[in-house]
C-alpha positions as a Markdown table, in Angstrom:
| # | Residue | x | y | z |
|---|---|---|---|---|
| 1 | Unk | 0.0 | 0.0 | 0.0 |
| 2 | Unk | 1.3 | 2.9 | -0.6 |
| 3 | Unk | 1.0 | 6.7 | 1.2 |
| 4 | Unk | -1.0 | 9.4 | -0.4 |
| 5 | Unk | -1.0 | 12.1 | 2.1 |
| 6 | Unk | 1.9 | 14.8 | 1.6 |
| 7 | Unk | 4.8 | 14.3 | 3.9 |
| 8 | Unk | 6.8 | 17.1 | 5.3 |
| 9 | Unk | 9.3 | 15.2 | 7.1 |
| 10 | Unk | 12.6 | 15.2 | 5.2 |
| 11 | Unk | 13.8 | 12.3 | 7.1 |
| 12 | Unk | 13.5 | 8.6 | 5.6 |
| 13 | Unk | 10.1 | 7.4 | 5.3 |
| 14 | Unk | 9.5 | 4.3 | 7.2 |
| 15 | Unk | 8.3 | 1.1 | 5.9 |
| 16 | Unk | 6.3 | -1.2 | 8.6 |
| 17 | Unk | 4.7 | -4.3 | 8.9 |
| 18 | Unk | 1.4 | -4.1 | 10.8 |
| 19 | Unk | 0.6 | -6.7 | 13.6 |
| 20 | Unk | -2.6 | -7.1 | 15.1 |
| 21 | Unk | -3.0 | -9.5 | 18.1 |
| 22 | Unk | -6.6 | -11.2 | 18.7 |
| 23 | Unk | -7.2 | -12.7 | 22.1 |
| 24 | Unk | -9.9 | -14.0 | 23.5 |
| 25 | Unk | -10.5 | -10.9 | 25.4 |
| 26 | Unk | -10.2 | -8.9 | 22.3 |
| 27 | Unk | -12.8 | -10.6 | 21.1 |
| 28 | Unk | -15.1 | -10.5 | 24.2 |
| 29 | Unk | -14.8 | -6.4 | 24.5 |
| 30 | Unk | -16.7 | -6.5 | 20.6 |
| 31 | Unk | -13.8 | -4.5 | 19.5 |
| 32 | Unk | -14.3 | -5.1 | 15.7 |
| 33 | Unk | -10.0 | -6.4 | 15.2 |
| 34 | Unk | -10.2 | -6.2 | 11.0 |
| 35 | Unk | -11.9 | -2.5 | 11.4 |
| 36 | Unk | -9.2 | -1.8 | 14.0 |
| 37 | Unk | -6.4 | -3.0 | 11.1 |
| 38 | Unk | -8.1 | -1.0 | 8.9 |
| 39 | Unk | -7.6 | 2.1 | 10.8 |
| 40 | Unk | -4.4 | 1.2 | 11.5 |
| 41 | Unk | -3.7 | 1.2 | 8.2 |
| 42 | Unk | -4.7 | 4.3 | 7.9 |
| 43 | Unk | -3.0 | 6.3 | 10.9 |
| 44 | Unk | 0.3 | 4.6 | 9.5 |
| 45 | Unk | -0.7 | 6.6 | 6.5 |
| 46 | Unk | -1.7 | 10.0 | 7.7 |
| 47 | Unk | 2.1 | 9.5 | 9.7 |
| 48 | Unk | 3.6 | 9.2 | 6.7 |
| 49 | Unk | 4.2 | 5.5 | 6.7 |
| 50 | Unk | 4.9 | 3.3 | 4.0 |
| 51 | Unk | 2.6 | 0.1 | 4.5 |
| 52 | Unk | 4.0 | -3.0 | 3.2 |
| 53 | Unk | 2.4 | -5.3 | 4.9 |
| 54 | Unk | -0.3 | -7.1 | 7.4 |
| 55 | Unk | 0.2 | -9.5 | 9.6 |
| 56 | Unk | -2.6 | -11.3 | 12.4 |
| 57 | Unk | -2.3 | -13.3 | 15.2 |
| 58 | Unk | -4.7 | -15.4 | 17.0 |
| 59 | Unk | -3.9 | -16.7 | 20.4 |
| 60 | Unk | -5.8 | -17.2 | 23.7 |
| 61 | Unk | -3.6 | -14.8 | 25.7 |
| 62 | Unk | -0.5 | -12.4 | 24.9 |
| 63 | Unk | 2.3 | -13.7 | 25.3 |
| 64 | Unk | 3.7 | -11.8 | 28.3 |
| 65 | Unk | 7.5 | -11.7 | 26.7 |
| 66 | Unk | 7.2 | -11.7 | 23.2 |
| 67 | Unk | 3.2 | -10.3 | 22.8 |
| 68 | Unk | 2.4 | -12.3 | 19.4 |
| 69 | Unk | 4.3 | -15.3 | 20.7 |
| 70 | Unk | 8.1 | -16.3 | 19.6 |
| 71 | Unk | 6.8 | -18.3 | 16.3 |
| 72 | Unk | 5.0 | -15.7 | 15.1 |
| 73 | Unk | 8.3 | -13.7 | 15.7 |
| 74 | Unk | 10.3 | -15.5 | 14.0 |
| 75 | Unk | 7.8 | -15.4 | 11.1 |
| 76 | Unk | 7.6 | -11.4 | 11.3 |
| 77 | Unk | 11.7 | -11.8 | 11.5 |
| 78 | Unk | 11.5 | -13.9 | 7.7 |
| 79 | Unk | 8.6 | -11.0 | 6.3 |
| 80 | Unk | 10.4 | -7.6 | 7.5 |
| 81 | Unk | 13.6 | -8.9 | 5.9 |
| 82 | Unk | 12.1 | -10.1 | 2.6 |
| 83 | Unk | 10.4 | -6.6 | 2.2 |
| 84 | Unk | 12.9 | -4.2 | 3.4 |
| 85 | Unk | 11.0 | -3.5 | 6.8 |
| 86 | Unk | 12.7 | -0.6 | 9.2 |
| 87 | Unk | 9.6 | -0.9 | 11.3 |
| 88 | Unk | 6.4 | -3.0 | 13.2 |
| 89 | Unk | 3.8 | -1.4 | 14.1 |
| 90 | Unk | 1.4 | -3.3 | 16.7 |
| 91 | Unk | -2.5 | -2.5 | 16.7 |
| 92 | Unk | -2.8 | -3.0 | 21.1 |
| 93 | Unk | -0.6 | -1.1 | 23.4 |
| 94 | Unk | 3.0 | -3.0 | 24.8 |
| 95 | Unk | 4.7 | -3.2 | 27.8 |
| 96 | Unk | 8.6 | -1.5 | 27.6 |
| 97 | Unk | 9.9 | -5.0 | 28.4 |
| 98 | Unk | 7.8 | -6.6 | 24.9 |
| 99 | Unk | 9.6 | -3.7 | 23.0 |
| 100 | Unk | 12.9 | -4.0 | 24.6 |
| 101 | Unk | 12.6 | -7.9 | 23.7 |
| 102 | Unk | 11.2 | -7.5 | 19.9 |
| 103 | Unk | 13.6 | -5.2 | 19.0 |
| 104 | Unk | 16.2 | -7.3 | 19.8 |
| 105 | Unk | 14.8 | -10.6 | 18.2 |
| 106 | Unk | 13.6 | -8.3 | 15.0 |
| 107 | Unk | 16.2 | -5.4 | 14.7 |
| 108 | Unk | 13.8 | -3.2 | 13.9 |
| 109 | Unk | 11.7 | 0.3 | 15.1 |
| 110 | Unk | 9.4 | -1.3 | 17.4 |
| 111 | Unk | 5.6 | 1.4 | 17.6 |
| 112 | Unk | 2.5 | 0.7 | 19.4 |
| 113 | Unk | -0.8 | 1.8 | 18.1 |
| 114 | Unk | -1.2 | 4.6 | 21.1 |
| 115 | Unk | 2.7 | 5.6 | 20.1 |
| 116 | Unk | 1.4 | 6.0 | 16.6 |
| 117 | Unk | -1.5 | 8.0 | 17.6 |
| 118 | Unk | 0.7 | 10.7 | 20.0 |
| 119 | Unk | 3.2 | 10.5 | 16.8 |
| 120 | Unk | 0.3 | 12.3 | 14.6 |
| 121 | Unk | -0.5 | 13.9 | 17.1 |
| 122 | Unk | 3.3 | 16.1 | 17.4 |
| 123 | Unk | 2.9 | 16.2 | 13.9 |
| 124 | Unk | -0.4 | 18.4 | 14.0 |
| 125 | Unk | -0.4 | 20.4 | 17.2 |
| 126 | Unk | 0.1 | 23.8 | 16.1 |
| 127 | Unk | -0.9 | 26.3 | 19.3 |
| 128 | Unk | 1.1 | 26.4 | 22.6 |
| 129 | Unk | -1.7 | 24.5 | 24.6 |
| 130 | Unk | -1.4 | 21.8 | 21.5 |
| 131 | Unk | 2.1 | 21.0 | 21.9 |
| 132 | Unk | 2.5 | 20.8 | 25.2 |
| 133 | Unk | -0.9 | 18.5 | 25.6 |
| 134 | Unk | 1.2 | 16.1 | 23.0 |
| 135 | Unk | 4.3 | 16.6 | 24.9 |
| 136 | Unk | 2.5 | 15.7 | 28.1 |
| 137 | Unk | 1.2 | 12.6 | 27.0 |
| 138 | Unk | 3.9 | 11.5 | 25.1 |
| 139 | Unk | 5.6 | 11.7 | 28.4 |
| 140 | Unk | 3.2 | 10.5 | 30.3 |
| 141 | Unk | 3.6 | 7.3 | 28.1 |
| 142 | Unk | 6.8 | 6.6 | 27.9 |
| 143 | Unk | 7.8 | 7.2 | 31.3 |
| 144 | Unk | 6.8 | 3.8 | 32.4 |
| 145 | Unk | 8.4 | 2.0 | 29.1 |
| 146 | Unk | 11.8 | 4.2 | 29.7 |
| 147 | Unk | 14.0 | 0.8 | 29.7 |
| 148 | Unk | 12.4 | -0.6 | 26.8 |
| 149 | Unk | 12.9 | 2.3 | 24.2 |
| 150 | Unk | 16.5 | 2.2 | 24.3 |
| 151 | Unk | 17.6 | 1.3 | 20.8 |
| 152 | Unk | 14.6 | 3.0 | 19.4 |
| 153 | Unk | 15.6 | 6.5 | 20.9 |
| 154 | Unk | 19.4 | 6.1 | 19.7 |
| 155 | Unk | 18.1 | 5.0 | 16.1 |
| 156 | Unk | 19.2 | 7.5 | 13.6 |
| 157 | Unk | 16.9 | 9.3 | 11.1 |
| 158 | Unk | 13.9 | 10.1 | 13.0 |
| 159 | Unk | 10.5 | 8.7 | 11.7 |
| 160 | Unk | 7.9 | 8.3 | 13.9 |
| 161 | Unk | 8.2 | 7.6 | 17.4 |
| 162 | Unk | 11.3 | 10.4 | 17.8 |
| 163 | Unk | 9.5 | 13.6 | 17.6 |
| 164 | Unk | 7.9 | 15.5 | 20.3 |
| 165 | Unk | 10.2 | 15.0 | 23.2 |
| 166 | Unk | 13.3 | 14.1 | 21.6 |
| 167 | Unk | 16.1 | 11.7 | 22.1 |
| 168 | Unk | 18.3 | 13.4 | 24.3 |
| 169 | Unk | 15.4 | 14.3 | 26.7 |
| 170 | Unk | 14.6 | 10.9 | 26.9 |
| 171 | Unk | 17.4 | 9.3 | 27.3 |
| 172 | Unk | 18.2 | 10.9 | 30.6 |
| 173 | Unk | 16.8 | 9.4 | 33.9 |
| 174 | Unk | 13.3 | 9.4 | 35.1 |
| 175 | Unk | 13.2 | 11.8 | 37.9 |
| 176 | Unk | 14.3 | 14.4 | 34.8 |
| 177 | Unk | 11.2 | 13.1 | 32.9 |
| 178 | Unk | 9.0 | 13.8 | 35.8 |
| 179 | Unk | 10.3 | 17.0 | 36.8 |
| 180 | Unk | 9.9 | 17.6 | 33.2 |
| 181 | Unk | 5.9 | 16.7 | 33.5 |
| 182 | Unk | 5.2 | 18.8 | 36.3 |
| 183 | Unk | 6.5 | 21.9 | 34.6 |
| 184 | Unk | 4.2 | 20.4 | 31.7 |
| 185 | Unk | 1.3 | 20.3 | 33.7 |
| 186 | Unk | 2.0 | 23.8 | 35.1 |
| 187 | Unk | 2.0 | 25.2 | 31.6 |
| 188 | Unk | -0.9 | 23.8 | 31.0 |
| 189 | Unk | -2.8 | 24.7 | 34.1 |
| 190 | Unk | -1.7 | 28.4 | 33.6 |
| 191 | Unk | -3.4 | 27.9 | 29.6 |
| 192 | Unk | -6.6 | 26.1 | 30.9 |
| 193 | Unk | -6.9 | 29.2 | 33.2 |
| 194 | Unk | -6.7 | 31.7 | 30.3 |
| 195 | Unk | -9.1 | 29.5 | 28.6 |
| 196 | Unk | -11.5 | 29.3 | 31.2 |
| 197 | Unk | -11.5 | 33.1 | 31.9 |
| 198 | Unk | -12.2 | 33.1 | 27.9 |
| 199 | Unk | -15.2 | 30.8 | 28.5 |
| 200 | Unk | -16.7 | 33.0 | 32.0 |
| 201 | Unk | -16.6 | 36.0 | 29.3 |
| 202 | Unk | -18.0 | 34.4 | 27.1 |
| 203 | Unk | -20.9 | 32.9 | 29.2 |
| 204 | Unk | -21.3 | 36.4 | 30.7 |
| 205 | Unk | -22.3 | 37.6 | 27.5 |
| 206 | Unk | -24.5 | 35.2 | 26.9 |
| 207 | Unk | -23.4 | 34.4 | 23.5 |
| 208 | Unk | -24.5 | 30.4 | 22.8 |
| 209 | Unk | -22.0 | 27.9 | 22.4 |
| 210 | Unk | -22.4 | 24.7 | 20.4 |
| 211 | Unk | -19.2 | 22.3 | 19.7 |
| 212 | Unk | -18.6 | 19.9 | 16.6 |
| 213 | Unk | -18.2 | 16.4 | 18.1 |
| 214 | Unk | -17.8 | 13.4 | 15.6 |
| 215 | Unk | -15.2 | 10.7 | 15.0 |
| 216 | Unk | -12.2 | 11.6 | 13.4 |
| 217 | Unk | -12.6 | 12.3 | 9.6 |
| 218 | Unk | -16.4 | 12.8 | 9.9 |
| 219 | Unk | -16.1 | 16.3 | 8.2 |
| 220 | Unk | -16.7 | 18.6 | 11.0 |
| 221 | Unk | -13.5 | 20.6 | 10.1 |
| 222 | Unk | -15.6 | 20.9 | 6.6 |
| 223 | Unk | -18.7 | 21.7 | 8.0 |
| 224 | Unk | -17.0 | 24.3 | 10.5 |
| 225 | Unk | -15.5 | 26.1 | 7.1 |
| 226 | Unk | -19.1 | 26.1 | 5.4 |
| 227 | Unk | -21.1 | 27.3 | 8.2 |
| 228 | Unk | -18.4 | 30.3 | 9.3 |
| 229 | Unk | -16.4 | 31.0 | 6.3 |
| 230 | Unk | -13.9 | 29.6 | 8.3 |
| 231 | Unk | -10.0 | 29.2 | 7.5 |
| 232 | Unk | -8.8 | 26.0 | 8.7 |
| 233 | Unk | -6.9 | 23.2 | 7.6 |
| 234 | Unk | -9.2 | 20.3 | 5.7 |
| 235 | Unk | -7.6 | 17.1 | 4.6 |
| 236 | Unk | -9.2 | 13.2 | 3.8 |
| 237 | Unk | -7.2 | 12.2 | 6.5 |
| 238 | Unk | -7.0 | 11.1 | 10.4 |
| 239 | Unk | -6.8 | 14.0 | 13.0 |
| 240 | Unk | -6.4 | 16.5 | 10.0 |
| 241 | Unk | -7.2 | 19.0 | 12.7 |
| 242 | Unk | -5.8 | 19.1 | 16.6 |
| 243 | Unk | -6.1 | 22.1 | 18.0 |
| 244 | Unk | -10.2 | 23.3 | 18.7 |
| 245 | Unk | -11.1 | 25.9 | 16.3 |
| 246 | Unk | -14.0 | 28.6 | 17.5 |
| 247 | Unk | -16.0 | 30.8 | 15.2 |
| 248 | Unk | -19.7 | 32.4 | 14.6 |
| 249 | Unk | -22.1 | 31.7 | 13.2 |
| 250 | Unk | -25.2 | 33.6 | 12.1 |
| 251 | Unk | -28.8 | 31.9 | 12.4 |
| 252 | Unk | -31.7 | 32.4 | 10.6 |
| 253 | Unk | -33.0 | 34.8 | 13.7 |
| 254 | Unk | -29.7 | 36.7 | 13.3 |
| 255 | Unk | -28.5 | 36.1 | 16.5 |
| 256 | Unk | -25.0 | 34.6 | 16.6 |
| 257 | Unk | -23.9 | 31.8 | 18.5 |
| 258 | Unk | -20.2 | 30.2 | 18.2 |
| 259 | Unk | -19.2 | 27.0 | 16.9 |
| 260 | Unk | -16.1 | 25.3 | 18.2 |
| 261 | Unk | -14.6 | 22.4 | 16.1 |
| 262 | Unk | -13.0 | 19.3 | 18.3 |
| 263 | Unk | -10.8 | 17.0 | 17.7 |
| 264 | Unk | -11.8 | 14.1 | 16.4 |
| 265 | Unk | -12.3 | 10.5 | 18.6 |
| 266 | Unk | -11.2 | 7.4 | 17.4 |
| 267 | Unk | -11.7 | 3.8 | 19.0 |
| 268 | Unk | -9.1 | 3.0 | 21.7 |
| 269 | Unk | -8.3 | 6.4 | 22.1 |
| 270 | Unk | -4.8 | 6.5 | 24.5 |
| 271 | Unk | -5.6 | 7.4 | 28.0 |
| 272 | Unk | -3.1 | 9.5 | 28.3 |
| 273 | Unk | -4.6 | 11.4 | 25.6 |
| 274 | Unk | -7.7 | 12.0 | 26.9 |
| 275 | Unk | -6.0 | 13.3 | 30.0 |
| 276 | Unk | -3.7 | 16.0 | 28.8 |
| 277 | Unk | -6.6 | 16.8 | 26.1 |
| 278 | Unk | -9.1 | 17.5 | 29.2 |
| 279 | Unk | -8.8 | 21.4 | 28.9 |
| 280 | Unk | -9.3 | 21.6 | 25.5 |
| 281 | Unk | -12.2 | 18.5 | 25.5 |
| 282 | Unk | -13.9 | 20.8 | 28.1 |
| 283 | Unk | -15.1 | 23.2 | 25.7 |
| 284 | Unk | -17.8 | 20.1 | 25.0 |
| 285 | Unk | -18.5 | 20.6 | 28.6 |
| 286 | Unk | -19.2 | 24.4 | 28.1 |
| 287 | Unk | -21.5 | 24.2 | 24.8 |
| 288 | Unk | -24.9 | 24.5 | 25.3 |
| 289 | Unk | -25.5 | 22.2 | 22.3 |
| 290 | Unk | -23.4 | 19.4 | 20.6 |
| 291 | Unk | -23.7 | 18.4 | 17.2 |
| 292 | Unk | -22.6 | 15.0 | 16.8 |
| 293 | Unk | -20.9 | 14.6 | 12.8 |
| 294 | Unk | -21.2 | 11.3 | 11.8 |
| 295 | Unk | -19.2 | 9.7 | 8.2 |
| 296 | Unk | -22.8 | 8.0 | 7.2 |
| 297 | Unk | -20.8 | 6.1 | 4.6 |
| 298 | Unk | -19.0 | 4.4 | 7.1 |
| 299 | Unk | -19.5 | 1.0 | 7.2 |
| 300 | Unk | -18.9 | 1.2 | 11.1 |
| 301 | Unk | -21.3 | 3.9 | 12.0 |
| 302 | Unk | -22.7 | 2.8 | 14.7 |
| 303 | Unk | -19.3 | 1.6 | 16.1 |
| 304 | Unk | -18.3 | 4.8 | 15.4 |
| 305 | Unk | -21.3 | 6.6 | 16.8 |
| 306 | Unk | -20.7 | 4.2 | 20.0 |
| 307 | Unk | -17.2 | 5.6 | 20.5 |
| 308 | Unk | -18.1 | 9.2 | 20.5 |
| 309 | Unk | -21.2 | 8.6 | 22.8 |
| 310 | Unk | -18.7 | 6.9 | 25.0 |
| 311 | Unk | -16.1 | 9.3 | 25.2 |
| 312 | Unk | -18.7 | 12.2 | 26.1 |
| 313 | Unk | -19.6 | 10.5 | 28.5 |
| 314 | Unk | -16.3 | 10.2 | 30.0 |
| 315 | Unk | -16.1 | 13.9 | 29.9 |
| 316 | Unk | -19.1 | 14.1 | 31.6 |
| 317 | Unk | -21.2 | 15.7 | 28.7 |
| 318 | Unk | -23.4 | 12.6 | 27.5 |
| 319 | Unk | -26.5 | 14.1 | 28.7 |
| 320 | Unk | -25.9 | 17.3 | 26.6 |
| 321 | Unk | -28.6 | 18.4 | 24.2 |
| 322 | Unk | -27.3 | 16.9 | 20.7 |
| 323 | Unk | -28.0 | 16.5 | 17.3 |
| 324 | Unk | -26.9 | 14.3 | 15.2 |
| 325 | Unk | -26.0 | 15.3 | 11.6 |
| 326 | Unk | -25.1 | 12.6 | 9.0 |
| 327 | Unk | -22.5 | 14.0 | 7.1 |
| 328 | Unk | -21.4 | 12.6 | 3.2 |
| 329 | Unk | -24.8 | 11.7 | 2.5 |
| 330 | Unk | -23.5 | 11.9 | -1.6 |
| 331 | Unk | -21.3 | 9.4 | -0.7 |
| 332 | Unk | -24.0 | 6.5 | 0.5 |
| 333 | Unk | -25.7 | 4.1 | -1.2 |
| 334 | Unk | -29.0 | 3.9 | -1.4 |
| 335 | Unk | -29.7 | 1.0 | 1.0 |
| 336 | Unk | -27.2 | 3.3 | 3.1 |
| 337 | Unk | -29.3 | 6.3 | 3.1 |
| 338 | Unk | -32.4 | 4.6 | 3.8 |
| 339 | Unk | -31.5 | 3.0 | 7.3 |
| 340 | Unk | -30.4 | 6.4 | 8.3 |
| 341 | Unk | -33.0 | 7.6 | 11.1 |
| 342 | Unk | -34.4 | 10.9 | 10.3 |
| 343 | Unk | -36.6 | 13.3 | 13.0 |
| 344 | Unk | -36.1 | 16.7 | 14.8 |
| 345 | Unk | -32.9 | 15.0 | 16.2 |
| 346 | Unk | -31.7 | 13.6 | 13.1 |
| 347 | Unk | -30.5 | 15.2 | 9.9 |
| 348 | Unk | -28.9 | 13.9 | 6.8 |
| 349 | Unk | -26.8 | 16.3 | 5.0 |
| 350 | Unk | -23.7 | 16.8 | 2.6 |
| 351 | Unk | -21.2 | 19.4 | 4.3 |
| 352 | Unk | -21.0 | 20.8 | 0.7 |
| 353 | Unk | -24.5 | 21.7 | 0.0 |
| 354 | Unk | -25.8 | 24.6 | 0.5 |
| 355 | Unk | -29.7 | 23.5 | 1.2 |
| 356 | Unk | -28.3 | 21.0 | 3.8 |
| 357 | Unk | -26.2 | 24.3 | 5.3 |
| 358 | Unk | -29.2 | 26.2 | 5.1 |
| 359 | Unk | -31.3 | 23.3 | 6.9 |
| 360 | Unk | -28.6 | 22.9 | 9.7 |
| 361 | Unk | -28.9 | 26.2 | 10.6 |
| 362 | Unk | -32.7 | 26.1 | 11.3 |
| 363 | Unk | -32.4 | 23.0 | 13.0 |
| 364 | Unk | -29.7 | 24.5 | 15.7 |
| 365 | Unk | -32.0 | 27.6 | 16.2 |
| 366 | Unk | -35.5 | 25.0 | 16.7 |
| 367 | Unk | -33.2 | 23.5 | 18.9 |
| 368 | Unk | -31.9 | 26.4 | 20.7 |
| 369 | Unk | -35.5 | 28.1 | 21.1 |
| 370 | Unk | -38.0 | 27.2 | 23.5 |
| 371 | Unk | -41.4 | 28.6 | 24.6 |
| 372 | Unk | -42.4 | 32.2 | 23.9 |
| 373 | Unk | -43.4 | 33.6 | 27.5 |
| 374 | Unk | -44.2 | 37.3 | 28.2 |
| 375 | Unk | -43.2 | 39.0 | 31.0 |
| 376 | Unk | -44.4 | 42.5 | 33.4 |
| 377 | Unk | -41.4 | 44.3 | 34.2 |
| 378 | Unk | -41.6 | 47.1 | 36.3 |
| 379 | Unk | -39.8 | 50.5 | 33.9 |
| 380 | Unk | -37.6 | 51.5 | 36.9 |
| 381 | Unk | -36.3 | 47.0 | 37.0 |
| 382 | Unk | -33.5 | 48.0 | 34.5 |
| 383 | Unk | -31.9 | 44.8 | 35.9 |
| 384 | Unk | -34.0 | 42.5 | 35.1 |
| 385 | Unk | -34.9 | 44.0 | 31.7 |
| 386 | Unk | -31.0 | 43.3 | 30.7 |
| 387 | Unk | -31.9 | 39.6 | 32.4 |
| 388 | Unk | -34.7 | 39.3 | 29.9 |
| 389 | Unk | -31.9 | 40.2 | 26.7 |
| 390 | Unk | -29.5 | 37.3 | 27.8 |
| 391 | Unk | -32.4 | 34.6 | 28.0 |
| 392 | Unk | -33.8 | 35.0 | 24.9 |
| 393 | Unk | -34.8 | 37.3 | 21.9 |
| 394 | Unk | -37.4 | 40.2 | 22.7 |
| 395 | Unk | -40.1 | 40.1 | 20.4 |
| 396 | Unk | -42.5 | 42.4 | 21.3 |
| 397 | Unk | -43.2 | 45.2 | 24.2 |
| 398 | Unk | -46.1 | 46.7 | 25.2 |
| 399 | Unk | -46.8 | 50.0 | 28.1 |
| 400 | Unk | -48.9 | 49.4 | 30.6 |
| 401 | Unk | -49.1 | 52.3 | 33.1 |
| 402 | Unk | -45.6 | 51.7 | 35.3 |
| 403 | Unk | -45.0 | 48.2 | 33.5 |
| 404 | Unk | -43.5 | 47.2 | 30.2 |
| 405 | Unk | -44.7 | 43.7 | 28.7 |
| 406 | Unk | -41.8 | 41.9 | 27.1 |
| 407 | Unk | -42.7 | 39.0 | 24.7 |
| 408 | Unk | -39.7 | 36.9 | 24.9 |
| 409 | Unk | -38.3 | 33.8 | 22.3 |
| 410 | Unk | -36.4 | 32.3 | 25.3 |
| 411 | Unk | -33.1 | 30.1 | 24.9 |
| 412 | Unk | -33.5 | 27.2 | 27.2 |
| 413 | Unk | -30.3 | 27.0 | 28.6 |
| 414 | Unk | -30.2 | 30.6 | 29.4 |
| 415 | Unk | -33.6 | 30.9 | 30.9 |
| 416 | Unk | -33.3 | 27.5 | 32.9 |
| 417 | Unk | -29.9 | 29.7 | 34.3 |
| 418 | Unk | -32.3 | 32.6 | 34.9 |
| 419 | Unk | -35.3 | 31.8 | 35.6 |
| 420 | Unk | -35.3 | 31.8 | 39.0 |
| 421 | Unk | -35.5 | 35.3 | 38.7 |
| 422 | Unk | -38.1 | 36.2 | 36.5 |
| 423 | Unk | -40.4 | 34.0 | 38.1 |
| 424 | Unk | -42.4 | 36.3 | 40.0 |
| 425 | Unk | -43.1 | 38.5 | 36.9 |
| 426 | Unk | -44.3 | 36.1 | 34.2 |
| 427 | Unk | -47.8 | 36.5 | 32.5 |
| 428 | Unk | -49.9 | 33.4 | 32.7 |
């Protein structure tokens, strides 16, 4: 297979063999192992991996020493040499000691899949919260697998699994690689803090938030760019985008609300990820809706669908408001488009077409807008006439002697924050 993304990495490419362990257990958790390979496949890709080949292993257990078992060693040994291999890259997470012990029996780069994953991710982060996040987890990682990285940290030529930290850094003992954490963390608490002064501001304002959500390649970069005029980086590829994008967006009403592109989830996401990525993941959180993207021309939608559901509710955002938009609808069959589920929760769209754009824009604002209440203010309550602003839209006002009748188009998170209130001057 070869790589079609655009590689800016002047070092050597590197050519892998794949290896993908099913166990029993695997096969008990309903992870789906060939889709897993698939993806693989393609996050080798999008690191700029030459794929030469595919390897699978069935056993009952891993093998606590060798992880595929030393037959099937040997056997990767006879492939990587036939094809030129400089690298194996294994689909389930390994202990430092399996690496220290394949490298050895194989000669070559040993990565894991979660290695792979924080690789891309050095490759994309582009704002000082991004990098260090990826240089926090990659530390976070390796600091427990120091003694088996050895020969891969004094390989020469790069490739992935040497950016990010770098060699020297983490060739030096581990009480420097956790002193090296904490002033991580520190950065990053002293970025989330900016960030969550930016949100109070924000909220204070009463401007609406609503965050893009989807697996990764879903198109909600895409959809970001169409809905906001938005500049960002689009791509056919895994985790085209890291860092969260924010930008707003007009409704039909006129009101503007801002929409904040995430990054995108993928199955067997790295722990450490999702920890150092906590501060930026929180904007899902903060939004008062979430629009779920999902690739319906995915053959594993619903896996797919599973994985983001699961991971918001990790963050503690799965009983959000949401929406789900299914994105690439020109790229489904018919049988496809038909089991789709369509309703006031449910759209089917293509990010590209300007009916669905227009049709995703009413659908956040139906969404967004609850009852129409009135309400008797008295003229000298300035206060709660701003109150009445921040809930909702004023559609109407009528004088009546010292009172003024406000007909409001209430938001319902805003009012539910407000209400309490406003309660003794709503007209039944």
């Amino acid at each position: 297979m070869t790589n079609g993304t655009h590689v800016t990495d002047t070092t050597k490419k590197d050519r892998a063999i794949l290896v993908s362990l099913v166990t029993d257990e695997v096969k008990r958790s309903g992870i789906n192992h060939e889709y897993s390979l698939q993806e693989l496949v393609k996050l080798a890709e999008t690191a700029g991996v030459e794929v030469l080949s595919v390897l699978t292993q069935n056993r009952e257990t891993r093998d606590t020493k060798w992880f595929i078992g030393k037959g099937k060693v040997e056997e990767l040994r006879l492939v990587s040499d036939e094809l030129g291999a400089t690298t194996a890259i294994f689909d389930q997470e390994l202990s430092g000691a399996q690496v220290r012990n394949l490298e050895e029996a194989l000669d070559l780069k040993i990565i894991d899949r979660t290695q792979l994953i924080l690789d891309i991710f050095a490759q994309r982060a582009s704002t000082r919260e991004g990098i260090i996040q990826v240089e926090l987890a990659q530390h976070s990682y390796l600091l427990p697998r120091l003694s088996g990285h050895g020969k891969n940290l004094s390989r020469l030529g790069g490739g992935i699994g040497t950016r990010g930290p770098g060699e020297s850094k983490l060739e030096t003992d581990r009480r420097h690689i956790r002193g090296r954490i904490d002033d991580l963390k520190r950065h990053l608490e002293e970025v989330t803090r900016h960030r969550k002064l930016h949100r109070e501001r924000r909220k204070k304002t009463g401007i609406i938030q609503v965050a893009l959500v989807g697996y990764t390649n879903a198109g909600k970069s895409t959809l970001l760019k169409q809905l906001t005029s938005a500049d960002v980086y689009i791509q056919d590829q895994l985790f085209a985008t890291l860092d969260p994008t924010s930008r707003t967006m007009e409704l039909p009403s006129g009101k503007e609300i801002v929409l904040t592109d995430t990054v995108g989830f993928i199955q067997n996401l790295p722990h450490d990820l999702v920890a150092a990525f906590r501060a930026t993941l929180e904007e899902v959180n903060e939004a008062d809706l979430i629009l779920h993207v999902v690739d319906a021309s995915s053959e594993m939608r619903e896996d797919q669908m599973h994985t983001v559901n699961e991971i918001l509710q990790q963050l503690g955002a799965g009983d959000k408001p949401q929406l789900v938009l299914y994105n690439k609808k020109d790229a489904c069959s018919p049988e496809q488009l038909e089991m789709l589920p369509l309703d006031k929760k449910h759209i089917k769209i293509s990010a590209l077409d300007e009916v669905d754009l227009i049709k995703v824009r009413e659908l956040i604002q139906a969404e967004l807008t609850g009852d129409t209440k009135k309400f008797r203010i008295p003229a000298e309550r300035g206060d709660l006439t701003s109150v009445l602003y921040k809930i909702g839209d004023v559609v109407g006002t009528e004088y009546d002697e010292n009172d003024v009748i406000y007909q409001v188009e209430l938001q319902k998170g805003e009012y539910e924050k407000f209400n309490y209130l406003l309660e003794d001057f709503i007209e039944l």
